[in-house]
C-alpha positions in Angstrom: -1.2 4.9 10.5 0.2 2.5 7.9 4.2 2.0 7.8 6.4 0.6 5.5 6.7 -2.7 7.7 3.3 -3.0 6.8 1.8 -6.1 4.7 0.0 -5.0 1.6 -2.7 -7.4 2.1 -3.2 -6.6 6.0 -3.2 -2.7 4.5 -5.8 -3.2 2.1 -8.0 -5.6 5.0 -7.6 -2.5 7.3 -8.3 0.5 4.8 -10.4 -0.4 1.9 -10.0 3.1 0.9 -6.0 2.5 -0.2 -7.3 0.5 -3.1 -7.1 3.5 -5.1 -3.5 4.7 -4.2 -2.3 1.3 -4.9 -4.1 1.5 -8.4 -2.5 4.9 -9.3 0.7 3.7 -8.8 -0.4 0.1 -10.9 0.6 -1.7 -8.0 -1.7 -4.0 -8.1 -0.1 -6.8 -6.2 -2.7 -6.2 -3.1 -4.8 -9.4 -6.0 -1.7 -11.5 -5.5 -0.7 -14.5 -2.8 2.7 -12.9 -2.3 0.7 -9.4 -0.5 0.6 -11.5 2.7 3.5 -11.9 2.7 5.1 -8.4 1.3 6.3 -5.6 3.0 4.8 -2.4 1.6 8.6 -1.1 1.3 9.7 -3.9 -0.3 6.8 -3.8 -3.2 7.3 -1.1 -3.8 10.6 -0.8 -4.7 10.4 -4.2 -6.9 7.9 -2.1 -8.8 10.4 0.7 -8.7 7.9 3.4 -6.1 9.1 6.3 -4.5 7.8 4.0 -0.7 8.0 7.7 0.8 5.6 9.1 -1.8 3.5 6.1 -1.6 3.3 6.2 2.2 2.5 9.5 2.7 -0.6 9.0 0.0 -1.5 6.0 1.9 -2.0 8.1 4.7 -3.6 10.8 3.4 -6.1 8.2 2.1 -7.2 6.8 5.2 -7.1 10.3 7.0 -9.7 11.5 4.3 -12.0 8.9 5.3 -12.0 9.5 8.8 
């Protein structure tokens, strides 16, 4: 289960399949040095994402696929 503590580089090592979600919303800072660093809350709102929203499509993403 992801969580908004979450890296967005460990997120995207862990479930591949998030790629997507993080596309839809143009977040594509998963290709930057800073997602190693960078809470999935806190890109989020610098990008100005509903986290909730995002998180709970996250999720559904990596229930989906098993």
């Amino acid at each position: 289960m992801i969580s908004k503590d979450m890296f967005i580089a460990e997120i995207v090592r862990r479930y591949p399949e998030t790629l997507a979600v993080f596309e839809k919303y143009k977040l594509d800072c998963f290709e930057c040095q800073i997602a190693e660093y960078e809470a999935l809350e806190h890109g989020a709102d610098v990008h100005h994402v509903n986290v909730d929203q995002l998180l709970d499509e996250l999720n559904q993403a990596i229930n989906k696929s098993g």
